[in-house]
Structure formats: structure tokens, C-alpha cells
C-alpha positions in Angstrom: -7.2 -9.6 -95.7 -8.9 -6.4 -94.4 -10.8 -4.3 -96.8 -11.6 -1.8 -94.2 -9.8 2.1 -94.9 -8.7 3.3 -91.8 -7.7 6.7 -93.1 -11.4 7.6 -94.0 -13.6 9.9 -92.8 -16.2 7.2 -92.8 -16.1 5.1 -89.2 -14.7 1.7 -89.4 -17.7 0.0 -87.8 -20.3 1.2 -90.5 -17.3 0.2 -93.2 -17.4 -3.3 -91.3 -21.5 -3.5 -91.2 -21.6 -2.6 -94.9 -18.7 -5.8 -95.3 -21.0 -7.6 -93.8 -24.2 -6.7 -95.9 -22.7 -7.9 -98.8 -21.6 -10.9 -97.7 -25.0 -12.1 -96.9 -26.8 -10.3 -99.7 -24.3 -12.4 -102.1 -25.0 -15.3 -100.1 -21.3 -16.0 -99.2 -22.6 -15.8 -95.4 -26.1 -18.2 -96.1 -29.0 -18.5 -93.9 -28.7 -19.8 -90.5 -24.9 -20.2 -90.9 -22.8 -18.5 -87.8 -20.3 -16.1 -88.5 -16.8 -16.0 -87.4 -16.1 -15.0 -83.4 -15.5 -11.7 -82.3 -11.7 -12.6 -81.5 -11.7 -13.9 -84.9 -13.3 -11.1 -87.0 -10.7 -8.4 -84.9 -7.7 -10.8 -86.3 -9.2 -11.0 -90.1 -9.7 -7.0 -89.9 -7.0 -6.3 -87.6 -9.4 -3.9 -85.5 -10.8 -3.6 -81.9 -13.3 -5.7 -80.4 -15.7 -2.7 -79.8 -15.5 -1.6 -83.2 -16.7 -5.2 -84.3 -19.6 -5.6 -81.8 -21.0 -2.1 -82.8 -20.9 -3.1 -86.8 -23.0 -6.7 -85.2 -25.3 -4.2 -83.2 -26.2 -2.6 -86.6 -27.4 -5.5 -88.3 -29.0 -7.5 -85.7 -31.0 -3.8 -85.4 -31.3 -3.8 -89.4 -32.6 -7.4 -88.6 -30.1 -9.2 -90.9 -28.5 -11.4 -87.9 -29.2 -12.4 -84.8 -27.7 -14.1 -81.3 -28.4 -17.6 -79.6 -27.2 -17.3 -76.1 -24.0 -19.5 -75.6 -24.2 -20.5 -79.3 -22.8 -17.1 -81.4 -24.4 -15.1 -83.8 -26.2 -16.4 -86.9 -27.9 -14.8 -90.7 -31.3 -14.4 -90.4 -33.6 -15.9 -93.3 -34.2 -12.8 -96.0 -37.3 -10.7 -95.5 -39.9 -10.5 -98.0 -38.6 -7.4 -100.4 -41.7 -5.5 -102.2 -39.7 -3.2 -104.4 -42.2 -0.4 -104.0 -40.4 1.8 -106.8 -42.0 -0.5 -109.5 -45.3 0.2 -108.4 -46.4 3.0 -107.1 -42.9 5.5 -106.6 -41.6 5.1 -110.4 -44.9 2.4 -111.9 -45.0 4.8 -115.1 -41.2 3.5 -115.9 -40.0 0.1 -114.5 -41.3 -2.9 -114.7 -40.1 -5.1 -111.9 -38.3 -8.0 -112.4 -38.6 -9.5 -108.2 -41.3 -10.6 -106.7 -44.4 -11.2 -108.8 -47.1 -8.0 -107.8 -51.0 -8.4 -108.4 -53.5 -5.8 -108.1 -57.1 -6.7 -107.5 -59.7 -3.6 -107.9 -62.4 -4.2 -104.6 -64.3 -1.5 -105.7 -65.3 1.5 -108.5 -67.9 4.0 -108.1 -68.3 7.8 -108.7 -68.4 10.3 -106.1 -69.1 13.6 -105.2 -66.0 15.6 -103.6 -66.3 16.1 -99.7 -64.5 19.1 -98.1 -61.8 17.5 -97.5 -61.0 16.1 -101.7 -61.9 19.5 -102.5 -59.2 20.6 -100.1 -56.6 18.2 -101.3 -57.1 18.2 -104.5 -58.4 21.8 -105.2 -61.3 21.0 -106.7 -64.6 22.8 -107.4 -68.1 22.0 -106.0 -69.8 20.0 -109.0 -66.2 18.2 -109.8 -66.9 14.4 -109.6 -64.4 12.3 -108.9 -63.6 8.5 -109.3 -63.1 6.2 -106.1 -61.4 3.0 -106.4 -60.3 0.9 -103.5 -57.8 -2.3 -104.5 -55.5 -4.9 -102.7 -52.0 -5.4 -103.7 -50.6 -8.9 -103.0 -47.0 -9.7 -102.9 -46.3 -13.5 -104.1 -50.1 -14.2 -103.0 -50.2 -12.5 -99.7 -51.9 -9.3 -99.2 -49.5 -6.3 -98.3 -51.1 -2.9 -99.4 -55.1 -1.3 -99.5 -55.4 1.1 -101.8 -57.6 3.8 -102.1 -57.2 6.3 -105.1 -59.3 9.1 -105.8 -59.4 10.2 -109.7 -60.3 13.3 -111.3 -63.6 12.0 -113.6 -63.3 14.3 -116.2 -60.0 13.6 -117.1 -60.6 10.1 -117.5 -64.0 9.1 -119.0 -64.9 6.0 -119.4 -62.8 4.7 -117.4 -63.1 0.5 -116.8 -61.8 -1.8 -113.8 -59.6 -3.6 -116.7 -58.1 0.2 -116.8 -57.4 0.0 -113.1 -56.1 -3.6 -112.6 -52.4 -3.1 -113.9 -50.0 -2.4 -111.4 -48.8 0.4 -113.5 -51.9 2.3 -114.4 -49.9 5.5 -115.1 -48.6 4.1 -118.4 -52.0 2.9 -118.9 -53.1 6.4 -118.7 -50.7 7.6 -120.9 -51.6 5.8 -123.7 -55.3 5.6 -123.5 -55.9 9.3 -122.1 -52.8 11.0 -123.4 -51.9 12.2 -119.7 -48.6 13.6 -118.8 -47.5 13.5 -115.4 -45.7 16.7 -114.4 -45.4 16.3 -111.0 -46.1 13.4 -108.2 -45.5 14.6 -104.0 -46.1 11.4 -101.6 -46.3 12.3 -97.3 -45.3 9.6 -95.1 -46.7 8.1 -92.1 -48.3 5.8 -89.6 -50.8 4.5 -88.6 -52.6 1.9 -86.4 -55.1 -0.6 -88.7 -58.5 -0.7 -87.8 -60.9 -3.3 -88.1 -61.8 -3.1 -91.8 -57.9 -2.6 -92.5 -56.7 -5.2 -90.4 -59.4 -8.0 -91.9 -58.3 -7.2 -95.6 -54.7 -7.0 -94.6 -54.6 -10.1 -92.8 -52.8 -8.7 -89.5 -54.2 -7.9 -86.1 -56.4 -4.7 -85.2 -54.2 -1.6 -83.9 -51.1 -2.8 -85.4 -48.5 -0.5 -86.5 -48.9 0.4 -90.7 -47.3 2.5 -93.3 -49.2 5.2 -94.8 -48.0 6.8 -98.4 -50.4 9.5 -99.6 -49.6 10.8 -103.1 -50.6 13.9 -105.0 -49.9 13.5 -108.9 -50.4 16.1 -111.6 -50.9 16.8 -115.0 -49.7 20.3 -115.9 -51.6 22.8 -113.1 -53.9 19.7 -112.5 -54.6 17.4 -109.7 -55.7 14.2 -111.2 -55.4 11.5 -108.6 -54.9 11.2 -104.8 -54.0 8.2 -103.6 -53.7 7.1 -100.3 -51.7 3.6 -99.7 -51.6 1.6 -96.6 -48.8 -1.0 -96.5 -48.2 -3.7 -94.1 -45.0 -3.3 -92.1 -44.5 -7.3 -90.3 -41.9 -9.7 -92.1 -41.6 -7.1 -95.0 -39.4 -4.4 -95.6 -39.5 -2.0 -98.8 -37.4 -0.3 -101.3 -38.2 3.2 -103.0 -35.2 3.5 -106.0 -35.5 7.4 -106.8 -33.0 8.1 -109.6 
């Protein structure tokens, strides 16, 4: 029986493709299994035949099906998921319960600010600042470098045990009392160079995800953080409220 509402505002092919979605993500349509014809989908939903090949369009696009010439049109085996809200959109406040995330620290050292930290991060000229580069794995495989930048005088002391969790805020907050008022992330990409591309596992000049984050404490910038992500088998998952 259709479940599709033909009186809404909202067009019958993205009702179909979201019908579809939740078939496979409740596995009721499993991997490598066909779905039903065109002629037969238009007689279950009692639509047109254009309507049902642009809700297919949209999810062989989205990458959840695909087509075998001759043969019909199949569910494509899951992509990886790295639920990026539990580490580093909303790390001070869930703890995921998905894939199993690992931080490994590459490096710690203290640094003078350049021009351009002092720019960012509005600092002065005898400001010091913590660098610390890590790899993020994702059930074993490497998917993110890391490379956060850490106001020193906010945070003395500070260890590699400090840095390892995958949710360093609430570290932070107990050890350091911070409170984090405010956190602004850019978006971009990137091509991975040859140091990016050897730690990440993928080929040089390939196409990357950069996040770069601002976070504050009160008037005070106390990290910058910029986080480049591999974008192959993978897709990811930001859960703002």
C-alpha cells in the first residue's frame, strides 16, 4: 500500500527516495539484493514511472544503490559511518556508541606564534602556544590528521595522556576548569600532499575535507584546530541539536 501523500507540498519523488532510505537503513532491502522493477514500484505506489526513476536517480547519486546493465538495480554495501559529532562537533557531550574511534598523539612541542596564529587566534607577541599533531583511526584505518594549536598558558602542564582521549574537551574541563563559550568551525577542501597523503593512506592530490575550528573560553581563544578528513569509502555525520 502506498505511503506516499500526494496532497503535500513536498514532491512525491523525494517522499519515494526517503521510502526507500529507510528501507535499506532497516535492512528490509539488504545488501546486494535488487529491488522491485520500475513497472512494479509505479503499481505498489500507484505513481508515474518518471516520478520513480528520479527518487532511483537520488540514491544511486547519494550512493545507496546502483545499476547492472540488463540485470536491474541493486543496494549497495553500507559506507563506513564516522559519526563526527562524537568527536570533534559535540566531543565535550556524547560519547559515541558506533564505530570504535582512536586517537594517537604524533607529536607535542611548544611554539612560538607566527603571524598568521597571531592572526587567528588574536594573540600577542610573547604568547606561546602548544602544537600537537594526531591521527584518528576509525575501526583501525586512519581517516583524519590533526593538527591543534593550544593556548599554553591556559593549560600548563599539559601531558600527551591529556591529549590522547577523543574527547579532550571534557578532559579540560575537569583538570583546567575551562568553559567553552563558544566553538565556529569553516569548511573546505583540499588536495593531500605528500606528507598528508602517506599518513592518510590515500594517493597524493586527492580530494580531502578540511574543518578548521575556533573554540573559546569566555573573550578567549584557547585552541585552533585544523582537521583534515579523508573523503573515499566514508561518509560523515555532524548531529547539531
Amino acid at each position: 500500500m502506498s505511503t506516499l501523500d500526494k496532497d503535500s507540498n513536498i514532491p512525491l519523488y523525494f517522499q519515494l527516495a526517503e521510502e526507500f532510505r529507510k528501507k535499506i537503513e532497516n535492512y528490509e532491502w539488504i545488501t546486494n539484493s535488487q529491488i522491485p522493477s520500475e513497472l512494479k514500484l509505479c503499481e505498489n505506489y500507484k505513481i508515474s514511472r518518471g516520478t520513480v526513476r528520479q527518487a532511483i536517480t537520488e540514491l544511486i547519486q547519494e550512493g545507496y544503490i546502483y545499476r547492472k546493465h540488463g540485470l536491474g538495480t541493486f543496494i549497495k554495501k553500507p559506507r563506513k559511518i564516522w559519526p563526527v559529532s562524537s568527536y570533534y562537533s559535540n566531543e565535550l557531550f556524547v560519547k559515541s556508541n558506533g564505530p570504535e574511534i582512536e586517537k594517537k598523539v604524533i607529536s607535542k612541542r611548544t611554539i612560538a606564534v607566527n603571524n598568521d596564529l597571531k592572526r587567528i587566534m588574536k594573540l600577542n607577541e610573547n604568547d606561546k602556544v602548544y602544537q600537537v599533531k594526531s591521527l584518528l583511526y576509525l575501526n583501525k584505518s586512519p581517516v583524519a590528521l590533526e593538527s591543534s594549536y593550544l593556548l599554553k598558558s591556559m593549560f600548563p602542564n599539559l601531558s600527551k595522556k591529556d591529549l590522547s582521549s577523543t574527547t579532550i574537551y571534557k578532559n579540560f574541563m575537569y583538570k583546567y576548569k575551562l568553559k567553552v563559550s563558544r566553538v565556529k568551525e569553516f569548511y573546505s577542501t583540499i588536495l593531500a600532499d605528500r606528507y598528508i597523503s602517506k599518513k592518510l593512506s590515500i594517493k597524493e592530490k586527492s580530494c580531502i575535507l578540511m574543518v578548521e575550528r575556533l573554540a573559546w573560553s569566555n573573550n578567549i581563544i584557547f585552541e585552533y584546530r585544523k582537521h583534515i578528513i579523508k573523503t573515499d569509502n566514508k561518509y560523515y555525520t555532524v548531529e547539531l541539536i
